[in-house]
N, CA, C and O atoms as CSV, one atom per row, in Angstrom:
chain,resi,resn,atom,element,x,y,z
A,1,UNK,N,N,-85.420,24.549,89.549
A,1,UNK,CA,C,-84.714,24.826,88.317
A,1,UNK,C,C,-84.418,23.493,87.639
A,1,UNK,O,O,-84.336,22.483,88.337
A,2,UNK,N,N,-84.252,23.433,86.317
A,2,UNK,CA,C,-84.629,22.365,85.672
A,2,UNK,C,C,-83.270,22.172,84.881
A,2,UNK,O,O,-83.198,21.165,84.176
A,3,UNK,N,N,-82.013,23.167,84.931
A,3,UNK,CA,C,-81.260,23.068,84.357
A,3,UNK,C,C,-80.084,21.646,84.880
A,3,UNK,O,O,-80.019,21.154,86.007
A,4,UNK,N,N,-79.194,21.220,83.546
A,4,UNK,CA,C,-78.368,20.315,83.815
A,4,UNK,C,C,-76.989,20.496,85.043
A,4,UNK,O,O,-76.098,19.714,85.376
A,5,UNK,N,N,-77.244,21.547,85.372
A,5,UNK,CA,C,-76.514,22.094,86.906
A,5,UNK,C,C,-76.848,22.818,87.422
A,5,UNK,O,O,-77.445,23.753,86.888
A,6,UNK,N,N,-76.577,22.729,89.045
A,6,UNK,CA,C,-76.924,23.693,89.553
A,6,UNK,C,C,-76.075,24.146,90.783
A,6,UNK,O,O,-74.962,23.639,90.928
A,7,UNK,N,N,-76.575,25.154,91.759
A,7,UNK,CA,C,-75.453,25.048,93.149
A,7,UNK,C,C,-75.366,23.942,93.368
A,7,UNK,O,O,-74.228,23.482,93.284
A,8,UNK,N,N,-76.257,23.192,93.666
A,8,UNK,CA,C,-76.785,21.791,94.575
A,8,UNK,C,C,-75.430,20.810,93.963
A,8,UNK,O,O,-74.557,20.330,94.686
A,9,UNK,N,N,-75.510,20.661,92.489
A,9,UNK,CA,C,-74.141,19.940,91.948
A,9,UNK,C,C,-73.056,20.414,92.101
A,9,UNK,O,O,-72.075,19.672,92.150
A,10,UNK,N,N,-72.927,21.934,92.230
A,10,UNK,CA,C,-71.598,22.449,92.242
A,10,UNK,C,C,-70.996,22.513,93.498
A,10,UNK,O,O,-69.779,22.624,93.643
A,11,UNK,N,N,-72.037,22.430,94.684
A,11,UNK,CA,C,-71.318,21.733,95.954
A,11,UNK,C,C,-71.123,20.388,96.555
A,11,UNK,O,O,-70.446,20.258,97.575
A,12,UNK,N,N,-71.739,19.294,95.909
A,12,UNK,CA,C,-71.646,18.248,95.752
A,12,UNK,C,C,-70.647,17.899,94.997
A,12,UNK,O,O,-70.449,16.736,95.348
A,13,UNK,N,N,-69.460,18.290,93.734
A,13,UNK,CA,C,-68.547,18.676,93.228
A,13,UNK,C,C,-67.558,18.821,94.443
A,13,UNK,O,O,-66.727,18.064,94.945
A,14,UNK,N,N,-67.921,19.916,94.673
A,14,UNK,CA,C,-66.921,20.402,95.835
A,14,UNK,C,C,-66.324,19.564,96.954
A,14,UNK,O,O,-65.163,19.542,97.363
A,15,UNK,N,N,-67.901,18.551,97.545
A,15,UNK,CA,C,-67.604,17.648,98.442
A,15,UNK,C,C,-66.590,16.562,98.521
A,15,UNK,O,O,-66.031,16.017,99.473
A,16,UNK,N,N,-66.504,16.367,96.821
A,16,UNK,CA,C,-65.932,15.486,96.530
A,16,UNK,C,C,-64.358,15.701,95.901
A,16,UNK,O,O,-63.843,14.829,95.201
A,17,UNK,N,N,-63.658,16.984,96.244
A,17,UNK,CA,C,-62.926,17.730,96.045
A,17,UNK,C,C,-62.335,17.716,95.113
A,17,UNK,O,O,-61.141,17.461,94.958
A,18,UNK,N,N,-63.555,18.148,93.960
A,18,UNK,CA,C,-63.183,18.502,92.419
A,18,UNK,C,C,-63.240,19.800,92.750
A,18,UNK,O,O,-63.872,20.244,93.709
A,19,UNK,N,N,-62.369,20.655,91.711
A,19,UNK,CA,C,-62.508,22.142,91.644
A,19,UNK,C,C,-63.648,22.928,90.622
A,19,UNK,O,O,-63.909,22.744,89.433
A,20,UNK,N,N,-64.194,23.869,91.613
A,20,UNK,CA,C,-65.493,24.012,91.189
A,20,UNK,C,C,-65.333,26.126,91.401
A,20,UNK,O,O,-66.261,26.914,91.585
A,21,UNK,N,N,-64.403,26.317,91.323
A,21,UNK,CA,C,-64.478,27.788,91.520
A,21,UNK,C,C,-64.218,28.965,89.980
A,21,UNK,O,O,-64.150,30.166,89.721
A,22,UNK,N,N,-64.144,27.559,89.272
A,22,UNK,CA,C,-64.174,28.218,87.794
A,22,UNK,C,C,-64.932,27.034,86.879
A,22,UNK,O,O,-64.642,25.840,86.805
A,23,UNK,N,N,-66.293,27.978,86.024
A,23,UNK,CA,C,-66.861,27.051,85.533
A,23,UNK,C,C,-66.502,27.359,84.344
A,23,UNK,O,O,-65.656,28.193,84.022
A,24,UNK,N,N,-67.389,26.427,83.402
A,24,UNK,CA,C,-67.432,26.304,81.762
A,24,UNK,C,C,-68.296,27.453,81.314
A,24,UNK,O,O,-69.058,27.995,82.114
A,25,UNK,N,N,-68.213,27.792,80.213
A,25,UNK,CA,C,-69.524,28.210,79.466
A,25,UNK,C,C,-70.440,27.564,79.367
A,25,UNK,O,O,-71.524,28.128,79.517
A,26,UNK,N,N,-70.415,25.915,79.032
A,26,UNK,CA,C,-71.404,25.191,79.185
A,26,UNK,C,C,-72.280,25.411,80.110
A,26,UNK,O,O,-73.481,25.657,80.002
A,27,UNK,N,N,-71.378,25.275,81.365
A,27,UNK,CA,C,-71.993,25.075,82.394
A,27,UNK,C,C,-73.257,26.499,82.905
A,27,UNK,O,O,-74.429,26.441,83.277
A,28,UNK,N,N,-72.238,27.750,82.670
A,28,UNK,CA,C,-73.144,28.696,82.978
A,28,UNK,C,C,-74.288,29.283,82.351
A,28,UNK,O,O,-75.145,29.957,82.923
A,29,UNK,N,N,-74.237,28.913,80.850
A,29,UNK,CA,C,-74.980,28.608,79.919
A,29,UNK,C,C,-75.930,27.672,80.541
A,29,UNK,O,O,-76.999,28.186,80.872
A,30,UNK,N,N,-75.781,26.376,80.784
A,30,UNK,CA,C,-77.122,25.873,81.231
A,30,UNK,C,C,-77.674,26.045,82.858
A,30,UNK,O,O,-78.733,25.574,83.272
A,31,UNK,N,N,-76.964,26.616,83.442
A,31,UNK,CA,C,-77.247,26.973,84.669
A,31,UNK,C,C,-78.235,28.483,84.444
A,31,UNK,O,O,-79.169,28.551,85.242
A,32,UNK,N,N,-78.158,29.252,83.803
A,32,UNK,CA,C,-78.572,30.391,83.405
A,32,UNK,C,C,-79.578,30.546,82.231
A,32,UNK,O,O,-80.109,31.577,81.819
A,33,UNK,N,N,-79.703,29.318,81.814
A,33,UNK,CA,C,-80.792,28.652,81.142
A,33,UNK,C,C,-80.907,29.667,80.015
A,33,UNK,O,O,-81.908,30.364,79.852
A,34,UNK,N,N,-79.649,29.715,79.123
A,34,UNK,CA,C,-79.525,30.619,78.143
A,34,UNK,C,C,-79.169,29.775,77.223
A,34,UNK,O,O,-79.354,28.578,77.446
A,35,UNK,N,N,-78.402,30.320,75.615
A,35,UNK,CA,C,-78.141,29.411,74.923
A,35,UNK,C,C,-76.556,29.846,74.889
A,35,UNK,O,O,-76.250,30.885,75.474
A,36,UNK,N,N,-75.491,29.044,74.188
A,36,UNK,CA,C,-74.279,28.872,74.309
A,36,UNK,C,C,-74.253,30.733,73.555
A,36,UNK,O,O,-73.808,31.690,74.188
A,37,UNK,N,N,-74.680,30.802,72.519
A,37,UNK,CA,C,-74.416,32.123,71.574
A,37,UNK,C,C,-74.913,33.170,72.416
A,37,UNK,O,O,-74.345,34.258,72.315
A,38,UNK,N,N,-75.778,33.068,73.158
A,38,UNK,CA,C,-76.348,34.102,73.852
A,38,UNK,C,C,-75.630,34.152,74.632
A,38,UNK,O,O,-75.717,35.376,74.730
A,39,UNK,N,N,-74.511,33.761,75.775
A,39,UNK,CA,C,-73.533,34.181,76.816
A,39,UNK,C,C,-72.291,34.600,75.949
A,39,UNK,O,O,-71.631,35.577,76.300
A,40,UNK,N,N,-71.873,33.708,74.546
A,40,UNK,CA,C,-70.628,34.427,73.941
A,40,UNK,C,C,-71.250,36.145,73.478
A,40,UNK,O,O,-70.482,37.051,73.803
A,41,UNK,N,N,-72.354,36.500,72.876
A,41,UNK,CA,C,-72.987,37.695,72.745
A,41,UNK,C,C,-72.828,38.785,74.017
A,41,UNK,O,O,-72.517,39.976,74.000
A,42,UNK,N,N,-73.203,37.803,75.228
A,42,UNK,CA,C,-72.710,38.633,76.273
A,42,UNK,C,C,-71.372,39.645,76.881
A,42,UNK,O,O,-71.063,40.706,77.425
A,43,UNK,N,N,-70.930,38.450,76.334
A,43,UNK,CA,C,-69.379,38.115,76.694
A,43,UNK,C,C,-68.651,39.397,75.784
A,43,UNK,O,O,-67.847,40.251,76.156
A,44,UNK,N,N,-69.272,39.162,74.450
A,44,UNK,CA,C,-68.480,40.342,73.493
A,44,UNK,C,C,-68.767,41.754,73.782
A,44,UNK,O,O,-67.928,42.651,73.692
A,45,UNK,N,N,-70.625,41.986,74.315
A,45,UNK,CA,C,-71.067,43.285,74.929
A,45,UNK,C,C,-70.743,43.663,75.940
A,45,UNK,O,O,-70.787,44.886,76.068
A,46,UNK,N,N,-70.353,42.991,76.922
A,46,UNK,CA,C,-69.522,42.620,78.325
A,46,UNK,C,C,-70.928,43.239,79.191
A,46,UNK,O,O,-70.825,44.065,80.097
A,47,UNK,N,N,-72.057,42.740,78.779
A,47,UNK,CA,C,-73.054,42.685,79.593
A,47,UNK,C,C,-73.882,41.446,80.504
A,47,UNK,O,O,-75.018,41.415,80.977
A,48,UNK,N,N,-72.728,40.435,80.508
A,48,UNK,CA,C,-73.422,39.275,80.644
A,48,UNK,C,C,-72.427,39.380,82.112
A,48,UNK,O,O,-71.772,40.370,82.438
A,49,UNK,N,N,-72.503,38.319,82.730
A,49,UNK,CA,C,-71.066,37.853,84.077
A,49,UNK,C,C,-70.106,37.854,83.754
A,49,UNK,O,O,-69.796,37.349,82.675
A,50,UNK,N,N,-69.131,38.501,84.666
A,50,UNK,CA,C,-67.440,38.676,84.787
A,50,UNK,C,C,-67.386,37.464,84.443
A,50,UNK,O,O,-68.193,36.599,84.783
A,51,UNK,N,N,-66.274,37.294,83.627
A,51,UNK,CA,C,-65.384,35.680,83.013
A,51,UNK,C,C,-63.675,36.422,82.579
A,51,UNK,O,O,-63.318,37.476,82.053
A,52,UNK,N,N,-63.257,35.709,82.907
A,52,UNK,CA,C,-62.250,35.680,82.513
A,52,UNK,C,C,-61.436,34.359,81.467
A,52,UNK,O,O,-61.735,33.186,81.246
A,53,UNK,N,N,-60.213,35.318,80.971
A,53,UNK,CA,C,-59.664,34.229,79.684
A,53,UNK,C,C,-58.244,33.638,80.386
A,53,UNK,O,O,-57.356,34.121,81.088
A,54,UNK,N,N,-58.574,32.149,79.719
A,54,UNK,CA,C,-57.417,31.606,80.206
A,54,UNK,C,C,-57.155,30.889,78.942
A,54,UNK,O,O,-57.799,29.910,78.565
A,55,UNK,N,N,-56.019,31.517,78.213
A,55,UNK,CA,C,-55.521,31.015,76.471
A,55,UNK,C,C,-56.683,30.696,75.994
A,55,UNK,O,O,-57.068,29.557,75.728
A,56,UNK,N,N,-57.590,32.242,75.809
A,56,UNK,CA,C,-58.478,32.308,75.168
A,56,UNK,C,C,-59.987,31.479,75.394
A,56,UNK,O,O,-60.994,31.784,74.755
A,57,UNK,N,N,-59.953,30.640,76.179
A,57,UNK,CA,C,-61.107,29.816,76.965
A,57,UNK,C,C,-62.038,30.897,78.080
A,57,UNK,O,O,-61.488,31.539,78.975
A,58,UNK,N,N,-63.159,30.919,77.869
A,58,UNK,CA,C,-63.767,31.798,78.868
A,58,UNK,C,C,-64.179,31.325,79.900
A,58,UNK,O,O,-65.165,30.592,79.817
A,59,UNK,N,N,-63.378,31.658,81.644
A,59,UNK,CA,C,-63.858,30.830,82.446
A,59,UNK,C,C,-65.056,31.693,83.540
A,59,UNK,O,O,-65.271,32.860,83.211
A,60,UNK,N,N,-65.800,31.181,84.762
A,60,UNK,CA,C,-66.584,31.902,85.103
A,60,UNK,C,C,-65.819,31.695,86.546
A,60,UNK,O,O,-65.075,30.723,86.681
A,61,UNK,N,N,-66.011,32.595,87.580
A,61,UNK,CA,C,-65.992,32.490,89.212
A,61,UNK,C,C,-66.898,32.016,89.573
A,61,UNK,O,O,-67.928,32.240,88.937
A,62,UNK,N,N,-66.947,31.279,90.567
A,62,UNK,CA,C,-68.735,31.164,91.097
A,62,UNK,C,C,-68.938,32.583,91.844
A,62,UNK,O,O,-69.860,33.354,91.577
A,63,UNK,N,N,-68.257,32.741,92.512
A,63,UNK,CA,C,-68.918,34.219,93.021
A,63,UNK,C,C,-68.688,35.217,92.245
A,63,UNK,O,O,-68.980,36.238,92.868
A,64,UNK,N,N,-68.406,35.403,91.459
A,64,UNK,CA,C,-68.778,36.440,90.423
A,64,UNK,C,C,-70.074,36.519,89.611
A,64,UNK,O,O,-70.823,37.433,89.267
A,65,UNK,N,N,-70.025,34.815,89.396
A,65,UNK,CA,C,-71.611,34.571,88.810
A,65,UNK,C,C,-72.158,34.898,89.639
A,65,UNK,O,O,-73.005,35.642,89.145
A,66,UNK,N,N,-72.338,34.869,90.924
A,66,UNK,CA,C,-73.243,34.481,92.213
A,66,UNK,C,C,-73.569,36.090,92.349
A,66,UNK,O,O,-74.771,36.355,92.325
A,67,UNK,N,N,-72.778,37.060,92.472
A,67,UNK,CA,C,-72.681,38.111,92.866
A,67,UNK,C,C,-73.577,38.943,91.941
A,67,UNK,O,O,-74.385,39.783,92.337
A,68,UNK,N,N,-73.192,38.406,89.852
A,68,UNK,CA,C,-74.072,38.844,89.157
A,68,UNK,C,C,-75.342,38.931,88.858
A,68,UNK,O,O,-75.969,39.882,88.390
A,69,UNK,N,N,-75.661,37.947,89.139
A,69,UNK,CA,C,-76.738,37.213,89.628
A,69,UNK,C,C,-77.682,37.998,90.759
A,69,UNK,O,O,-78.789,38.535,90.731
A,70,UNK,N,N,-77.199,37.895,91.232
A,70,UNK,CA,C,-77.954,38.957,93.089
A,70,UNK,C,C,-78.019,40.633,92.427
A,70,UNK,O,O,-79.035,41.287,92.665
A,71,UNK,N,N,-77.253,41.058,91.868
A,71,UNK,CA,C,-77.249,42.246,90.924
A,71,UNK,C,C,-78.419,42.421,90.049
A,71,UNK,O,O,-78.916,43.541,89.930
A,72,UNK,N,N,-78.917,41.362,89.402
A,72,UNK,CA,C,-79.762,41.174,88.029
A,72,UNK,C,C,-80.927,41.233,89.000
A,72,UNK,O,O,-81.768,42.059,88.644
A,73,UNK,N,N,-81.164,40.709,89.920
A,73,UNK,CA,C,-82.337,40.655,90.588
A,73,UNK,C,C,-82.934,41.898,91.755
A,73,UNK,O,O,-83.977,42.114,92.371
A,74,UNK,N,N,-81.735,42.449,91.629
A,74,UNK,CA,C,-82.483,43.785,92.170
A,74,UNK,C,C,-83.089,44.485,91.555
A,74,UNK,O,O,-83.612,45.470,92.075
């Protein structure tokens, strides 16, 4: 995968005991190799990954992504 993150960074993150159990849009956006409008589109159809709002900021779980993810591929 060619994107600007990936697990590989987000546990390497971890190693280094930054908190990594809620990501960006950015982030899942380029991890998911989508575009920023295309996950807020999601987000409004609520067909994209569980996120939740924190004062209006949309954050992601990793295992929620992770979980959605394993879902999409069945």
């Amino acid at each position: 995968m060619s994107s600007a993150i990936s697990w590989v960074s987000v546990l390497q993150r971890r190693k280094r005991g930054m908190e990594t159990n809620l990501m960006t849009s950015a982030d899942v956006a380029k991890l998911l190799q989508v575009s920023a409008p295309t996950l807020s589109r999601w987000r409004s159809s609520r067909t994209g990954p569980p996120f939740i709002n924190l004062n209006g900021i949309p954050r992601y779980r990793e295992a929620d992504l992770q979980a959605w993810i394993k879902e999409k591929r069945a």
